[in-house]
C-alpha positions, 0 to 999 in steps of 0.5 A: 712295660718289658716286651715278654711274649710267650712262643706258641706256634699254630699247633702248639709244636715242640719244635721251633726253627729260629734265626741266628741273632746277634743277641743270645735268646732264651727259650723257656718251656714249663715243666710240669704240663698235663693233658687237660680237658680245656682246648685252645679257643678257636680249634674247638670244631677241629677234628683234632682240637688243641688240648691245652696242658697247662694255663694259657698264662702262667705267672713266675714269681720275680724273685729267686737265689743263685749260687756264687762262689758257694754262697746263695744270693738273691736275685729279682727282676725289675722291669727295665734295669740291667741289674738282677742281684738284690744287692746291686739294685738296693745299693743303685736305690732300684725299686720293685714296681708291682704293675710292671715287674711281670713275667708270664709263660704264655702257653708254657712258652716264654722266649726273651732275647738278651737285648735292649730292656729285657738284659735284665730278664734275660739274666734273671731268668738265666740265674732262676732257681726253678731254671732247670738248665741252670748251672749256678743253681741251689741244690734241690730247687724245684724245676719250674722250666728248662731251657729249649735248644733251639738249634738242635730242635732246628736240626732234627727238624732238618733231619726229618726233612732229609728223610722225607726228602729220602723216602719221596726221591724213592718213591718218584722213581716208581711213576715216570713221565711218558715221553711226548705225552702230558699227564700220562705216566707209567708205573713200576708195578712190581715194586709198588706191589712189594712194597704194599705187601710190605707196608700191609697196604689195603689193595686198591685197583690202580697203581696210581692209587697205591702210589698215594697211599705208599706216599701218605705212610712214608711222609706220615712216618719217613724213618719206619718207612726207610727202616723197613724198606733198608731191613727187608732188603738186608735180610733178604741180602744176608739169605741170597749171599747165605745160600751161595755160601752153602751150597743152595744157589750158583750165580756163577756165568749168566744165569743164577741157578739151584745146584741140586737140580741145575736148573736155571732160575734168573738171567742177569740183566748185567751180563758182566756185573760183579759179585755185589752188582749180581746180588743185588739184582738178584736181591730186587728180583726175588723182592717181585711178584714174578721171584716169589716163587723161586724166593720160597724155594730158595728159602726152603732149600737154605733151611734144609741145608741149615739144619743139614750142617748141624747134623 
């Protein structure tokens, strides 16, 4: 019997990582899958049971035609032979062998590597009709599987993890160790609250508490928490550098100041930082709960003189 086995993992994931191999793989995924009221036997007490989308096995009919140089030819699969052409085989006097000659799609996954006694398959499956990647393949045939690229399933799979990476080295940076004290940390408040406010986070009592649920929506959906955090610090940037630029707010000397009234609102912290160090600080000042107040001010006063210019 040829060694066929579907590729299924645990949750029955689009994604798989593979190896590299010294011998090309085809991975094989049915087209037409369809939710269904059927669950994979053994997660039906799950919370979330896997519903199945297609047959646990289905069977490809083992022949088919390809193209070449134009002209169809016929092409079958016989267990163990290199050979897939009909002609080569009826000429190497190669006979189907109904018992053997199975090829099943085992939860609509089928992966077969090009080595040993499954060459044959490999090719076959390659050439197929219904193989929707299939360059050599008969106009209007019926998609009946594609092809899966699995290196580039494996590098989304990397950049998922990069982000996730991305949002937790964030996140780490708001709960510090207090040093000469085990299991005793402290919090960036501030910025956890933002955030919360942000994110709409239900209030809960403690910092740590919020932190864990901060970190459980920015795992559960890493690149709409870096988007929203990367978004609401660009808008805020574009209002802080607007509002200069027009007359509302001075960041001249050490102080950031509302020029109609002179009165001073911030002390930088970086007494000699540049323009963009100052911006920028002054875009983390108006994002606490202590800049919230001089932020609708500077809003409202930005607005005014929106609407003044067009005058």
């Amino acid at each position: 019997m040829t060694a066929i086995s579907g590729n299924i993992n645990g949750r029955l994931s689009n994604k798989i990582s593979m190896a590299k191999s010294k011998y090309p793989t085809l991975v094989l995924e049915l087209v037409h899958r369809r939710p269904s009221v059927f669950v994979l036997q053994g997660t039906e007490k799950n919370p979330e049971p896997d519903v199945l989308d297609c047959a646990s096995e289905y069977m490809l009919r083992t022949t088919s035609v390809m193209m070449e140089k134009g002209k169809r030819v016929k092409i079958r699969y016989i267990a163990g032979s290199e050979l897939f052409k009909l002609d080569d085989q009826v000429k190497q006097d190669l006979k189907p062998n109904p018992l053997q000659d199975i090829i099943y799609f085992t939860f609509g996954r089928l992966s077969v590597n090009r080595e040993g006694l499954n060459i044959g398959l490999y090719d076959f499956l390659s050439n197929h009709e219904g193989n929707r990647d299939n360059p050599n393949r008969p106009p209007n045939a019926e998609d009946v599987f594609y092809q899966i690229n699995t290196e580039a399933d494996a590098e989304s799979s990397l950049a998922d993890l990069d982000e996730t990476a991305e949002v937790m080295n964030y996140l780490t940076t708001l709960r510090k160790p207090v040093p000469g004290k085990k299991k005793e940390f402290t919090y960036d408040t501030e910025k956890i609250e933002r955030l919360c406010k942000m994110l709409g986070v239900v209030p809960v009592e403690s910092d740590a508490e919020k932190l864990k649920i901060l970190v459980a929506t920015g795992v559960g959906n890493p690149l709409f928490f870096l988007q929203l955090i990367n978004a609401k610090t660009a808008d805020l940037r574009v209002d802080v550098v607007t509002a200069r630029e027009m007359g509302v707010i001075s960041i001249d000397g050490e102080s950031a100041s509302f020029i109609e009234n002179g009165e001073n609102f911030y002390k930088f912290k970086n007494k000699n930082g540049n323009y963009d160090a100052r911006i920028t600080e002054l875009v983390e000042y108006f994002s606490t709960e202590a800049g919230e107040m001089n932020l609708s001010i500077m809003e409202a006063k930005l607005e005014f003189a929106k609407e003044k210019s067009l005058q």
